[in-house]
MARBA-3410 file (N, C-alpha, C, O; in Angstrom, 1 decimal):
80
-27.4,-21.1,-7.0,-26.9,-19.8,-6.4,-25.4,-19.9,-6.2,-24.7,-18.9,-6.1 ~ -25.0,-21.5,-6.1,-23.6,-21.3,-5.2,-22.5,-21.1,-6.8,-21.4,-20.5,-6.8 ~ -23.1,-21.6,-8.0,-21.8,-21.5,-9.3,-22.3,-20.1,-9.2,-21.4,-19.4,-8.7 ~ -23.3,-19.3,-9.6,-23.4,-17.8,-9.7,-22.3,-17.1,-8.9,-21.4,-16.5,-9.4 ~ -22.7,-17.4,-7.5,-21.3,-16.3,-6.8,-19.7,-17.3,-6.8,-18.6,-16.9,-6.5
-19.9,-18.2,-7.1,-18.8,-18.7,-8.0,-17.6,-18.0,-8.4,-16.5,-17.8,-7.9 ~ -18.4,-17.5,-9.6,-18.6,-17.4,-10.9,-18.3,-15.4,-10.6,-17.3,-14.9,-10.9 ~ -19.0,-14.9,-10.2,-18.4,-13.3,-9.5,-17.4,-13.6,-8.9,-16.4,-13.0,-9.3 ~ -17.1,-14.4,-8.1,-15.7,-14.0,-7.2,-14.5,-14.4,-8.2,-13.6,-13.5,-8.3 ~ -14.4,-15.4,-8.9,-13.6,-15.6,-9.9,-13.5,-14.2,-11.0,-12.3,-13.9,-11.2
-14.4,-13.4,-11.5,-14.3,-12.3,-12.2,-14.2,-11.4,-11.2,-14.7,-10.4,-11.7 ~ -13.9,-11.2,-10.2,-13.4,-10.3,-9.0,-11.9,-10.2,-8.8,-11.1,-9.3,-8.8 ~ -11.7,-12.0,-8.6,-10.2,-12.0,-8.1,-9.1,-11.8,-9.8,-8.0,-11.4,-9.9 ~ -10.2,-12.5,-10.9,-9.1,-12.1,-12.1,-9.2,-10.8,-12.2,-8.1,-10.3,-12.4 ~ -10.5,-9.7,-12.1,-9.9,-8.4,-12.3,-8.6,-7.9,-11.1,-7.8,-7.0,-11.4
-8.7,-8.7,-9.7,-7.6,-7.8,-8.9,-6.3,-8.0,-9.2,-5.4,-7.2,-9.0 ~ -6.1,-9.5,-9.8,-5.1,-9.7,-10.3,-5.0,-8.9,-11.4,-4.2,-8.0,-11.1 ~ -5.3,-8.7,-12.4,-5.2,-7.7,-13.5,-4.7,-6.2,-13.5,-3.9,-5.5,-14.1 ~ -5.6,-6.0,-12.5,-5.0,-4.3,-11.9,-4.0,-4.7,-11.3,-3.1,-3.9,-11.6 ~ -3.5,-5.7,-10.5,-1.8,-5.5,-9.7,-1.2,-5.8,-10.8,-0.9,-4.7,-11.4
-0.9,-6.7,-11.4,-0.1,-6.4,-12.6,-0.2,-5.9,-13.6,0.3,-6.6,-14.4 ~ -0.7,-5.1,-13.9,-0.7,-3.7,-14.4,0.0,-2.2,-13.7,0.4,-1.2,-14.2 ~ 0.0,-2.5,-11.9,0.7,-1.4,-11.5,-0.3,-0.6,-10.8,0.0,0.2,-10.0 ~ -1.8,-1.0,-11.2,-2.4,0.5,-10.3,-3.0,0.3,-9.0,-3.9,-0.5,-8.6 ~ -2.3,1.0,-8.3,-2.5,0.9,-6.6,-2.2,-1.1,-5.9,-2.9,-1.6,-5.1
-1.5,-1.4,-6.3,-0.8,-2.5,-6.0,-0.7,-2.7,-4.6,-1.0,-3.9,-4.4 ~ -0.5,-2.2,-3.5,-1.1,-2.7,-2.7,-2.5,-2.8,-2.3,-2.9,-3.8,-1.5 ~ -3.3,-1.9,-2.7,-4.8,-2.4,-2.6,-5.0,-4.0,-3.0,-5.3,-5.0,-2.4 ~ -4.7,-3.8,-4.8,-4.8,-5.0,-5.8,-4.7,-6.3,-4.7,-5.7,-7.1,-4.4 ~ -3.4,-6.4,-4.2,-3.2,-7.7,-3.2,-4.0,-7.8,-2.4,-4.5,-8.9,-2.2
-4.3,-7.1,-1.8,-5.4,-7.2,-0.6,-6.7,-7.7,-1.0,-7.3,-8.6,-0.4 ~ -7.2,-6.9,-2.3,-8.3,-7.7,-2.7,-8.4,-8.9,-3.4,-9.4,-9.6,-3.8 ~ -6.9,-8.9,-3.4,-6.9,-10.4,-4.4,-6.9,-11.4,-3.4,-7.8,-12.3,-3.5 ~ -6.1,-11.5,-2.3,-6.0,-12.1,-1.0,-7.6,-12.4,-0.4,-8.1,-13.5,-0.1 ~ -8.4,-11.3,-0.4,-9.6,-11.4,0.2,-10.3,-12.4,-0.8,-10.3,-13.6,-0.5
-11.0,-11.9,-2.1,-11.1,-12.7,-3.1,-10.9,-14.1,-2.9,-11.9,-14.8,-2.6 ~ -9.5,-14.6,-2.9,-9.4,-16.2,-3.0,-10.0,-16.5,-1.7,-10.9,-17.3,-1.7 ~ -9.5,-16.0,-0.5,-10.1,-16.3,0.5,-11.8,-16.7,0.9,-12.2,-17.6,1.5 ~ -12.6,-15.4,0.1,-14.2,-16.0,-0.1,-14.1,-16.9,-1.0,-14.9,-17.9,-0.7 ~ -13.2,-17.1,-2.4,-13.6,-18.8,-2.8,-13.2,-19.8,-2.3,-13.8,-20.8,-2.7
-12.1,-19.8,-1.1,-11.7,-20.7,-0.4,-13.0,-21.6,0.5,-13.3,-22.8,0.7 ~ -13.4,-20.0,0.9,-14.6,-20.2,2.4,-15.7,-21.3,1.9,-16.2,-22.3,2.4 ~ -16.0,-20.1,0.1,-17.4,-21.0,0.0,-17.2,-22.3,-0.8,-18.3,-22.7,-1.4 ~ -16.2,-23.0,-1.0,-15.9,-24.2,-1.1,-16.0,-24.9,0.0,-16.3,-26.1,0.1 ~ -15.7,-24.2,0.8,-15.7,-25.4,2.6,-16.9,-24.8,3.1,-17.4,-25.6,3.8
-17.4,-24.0,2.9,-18.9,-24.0,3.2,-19.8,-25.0,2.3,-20.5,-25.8,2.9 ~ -19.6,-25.1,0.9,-20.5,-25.9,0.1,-20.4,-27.5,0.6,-21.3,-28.3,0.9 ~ -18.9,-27.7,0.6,-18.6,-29.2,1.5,-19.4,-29.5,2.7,-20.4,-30.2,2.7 ~ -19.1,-28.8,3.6,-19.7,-28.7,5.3,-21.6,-29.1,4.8,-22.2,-30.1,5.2 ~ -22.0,-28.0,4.0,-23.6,-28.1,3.7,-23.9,-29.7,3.1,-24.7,-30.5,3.6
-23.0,-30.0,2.1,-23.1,-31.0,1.4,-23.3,-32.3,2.3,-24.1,-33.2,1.9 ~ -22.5,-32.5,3.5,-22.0,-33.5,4.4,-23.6,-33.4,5.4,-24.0,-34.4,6.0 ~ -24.3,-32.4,5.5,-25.4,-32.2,6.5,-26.1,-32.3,6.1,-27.0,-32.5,7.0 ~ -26.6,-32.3,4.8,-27.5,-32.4,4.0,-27.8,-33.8,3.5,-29.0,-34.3,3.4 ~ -26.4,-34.6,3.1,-26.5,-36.3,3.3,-26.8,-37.0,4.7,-27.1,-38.2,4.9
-26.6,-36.0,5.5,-26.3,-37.1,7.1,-28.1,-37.0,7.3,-28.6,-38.1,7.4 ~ -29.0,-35.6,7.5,-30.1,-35.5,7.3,-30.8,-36.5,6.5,-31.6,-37.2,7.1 ~ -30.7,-36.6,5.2,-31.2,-37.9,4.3,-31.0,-39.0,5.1,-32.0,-39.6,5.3 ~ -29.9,-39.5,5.7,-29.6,-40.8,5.9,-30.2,-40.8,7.0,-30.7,-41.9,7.0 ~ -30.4,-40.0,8.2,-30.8,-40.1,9.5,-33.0,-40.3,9.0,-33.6,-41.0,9.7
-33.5,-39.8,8.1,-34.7,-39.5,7.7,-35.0,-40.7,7.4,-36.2,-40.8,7.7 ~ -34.3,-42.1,6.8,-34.5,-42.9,6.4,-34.6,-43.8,7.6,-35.4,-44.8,7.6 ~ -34.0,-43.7,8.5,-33.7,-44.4,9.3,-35.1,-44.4,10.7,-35.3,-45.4,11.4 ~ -35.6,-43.2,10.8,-36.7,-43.2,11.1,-38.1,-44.0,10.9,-38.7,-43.7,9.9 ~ -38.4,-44.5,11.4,-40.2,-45.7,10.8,-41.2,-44.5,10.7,-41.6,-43.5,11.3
-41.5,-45.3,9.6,-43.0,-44.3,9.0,-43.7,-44.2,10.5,-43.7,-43.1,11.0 ~ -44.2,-45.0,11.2,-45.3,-44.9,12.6,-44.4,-43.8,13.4,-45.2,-43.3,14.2 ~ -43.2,-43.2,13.5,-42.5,-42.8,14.5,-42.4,-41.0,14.1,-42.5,-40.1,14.9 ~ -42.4,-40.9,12.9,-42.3,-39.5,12.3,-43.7,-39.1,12.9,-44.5,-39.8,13.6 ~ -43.9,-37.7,12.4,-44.8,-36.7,13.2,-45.5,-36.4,12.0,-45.1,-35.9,11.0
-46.8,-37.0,12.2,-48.4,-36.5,11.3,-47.8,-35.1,10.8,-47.3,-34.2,11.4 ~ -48.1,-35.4,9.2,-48.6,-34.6,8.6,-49.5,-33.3,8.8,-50.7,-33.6,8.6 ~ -49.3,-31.9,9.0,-51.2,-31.0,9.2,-51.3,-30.8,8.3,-50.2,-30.4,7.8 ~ -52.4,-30.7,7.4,-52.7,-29.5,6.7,-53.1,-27.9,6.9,-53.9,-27.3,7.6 ~ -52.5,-27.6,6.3,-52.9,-26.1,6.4,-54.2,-25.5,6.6,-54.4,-24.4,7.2
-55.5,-26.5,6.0,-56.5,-26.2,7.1,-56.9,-26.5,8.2,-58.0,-26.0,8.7 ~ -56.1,-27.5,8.9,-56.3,-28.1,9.9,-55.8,-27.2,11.2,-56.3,-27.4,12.3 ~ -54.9,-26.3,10.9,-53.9,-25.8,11.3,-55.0,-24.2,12.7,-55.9,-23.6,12.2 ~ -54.5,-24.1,13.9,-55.0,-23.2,14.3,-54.1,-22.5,14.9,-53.5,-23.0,15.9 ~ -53.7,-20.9,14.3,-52.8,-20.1,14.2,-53.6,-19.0,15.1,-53.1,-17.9,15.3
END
């Protein structure tokens, strides 16, 4: 999901660059071009941040003893 909107914001921020230099409504253009890099900025440091919580989780899971984790239910066992 994360190269997909990638991958839009990049065809977002080249078309706003394209319209400012071309001239049409140029101050808009910057603004959305500004915004633009800004969401690829974010979701680069969003993808990092996830990435780092997502290893620390692994590493902390390991570290746990099988006797210490919490039984398994199954779903029929289960009373909802």
């Amino acid at each position: 999901m994360i190269p997909f909107t990638r991958a839009v914001i990049l065809c977002l921020l080249l078309t706003t660059v394209t319209v400012f230099i071309m001239g049409v409504a140029r101050i808009h253009m910057f603004i959305l071009s500004v915004l633009s890099a800004g969401m690829w900025f974010a979701l680069g440091l969003f993808q990092k941040e996830f990435s780092k919580v997502m290893n620390r989780d692994e590493e902390e899971e390991k570290k746990i003893p099988a006797n210490k984790k919490a039984p398994a239910v199954s779903a029929a066992k289960r009373e909802d």
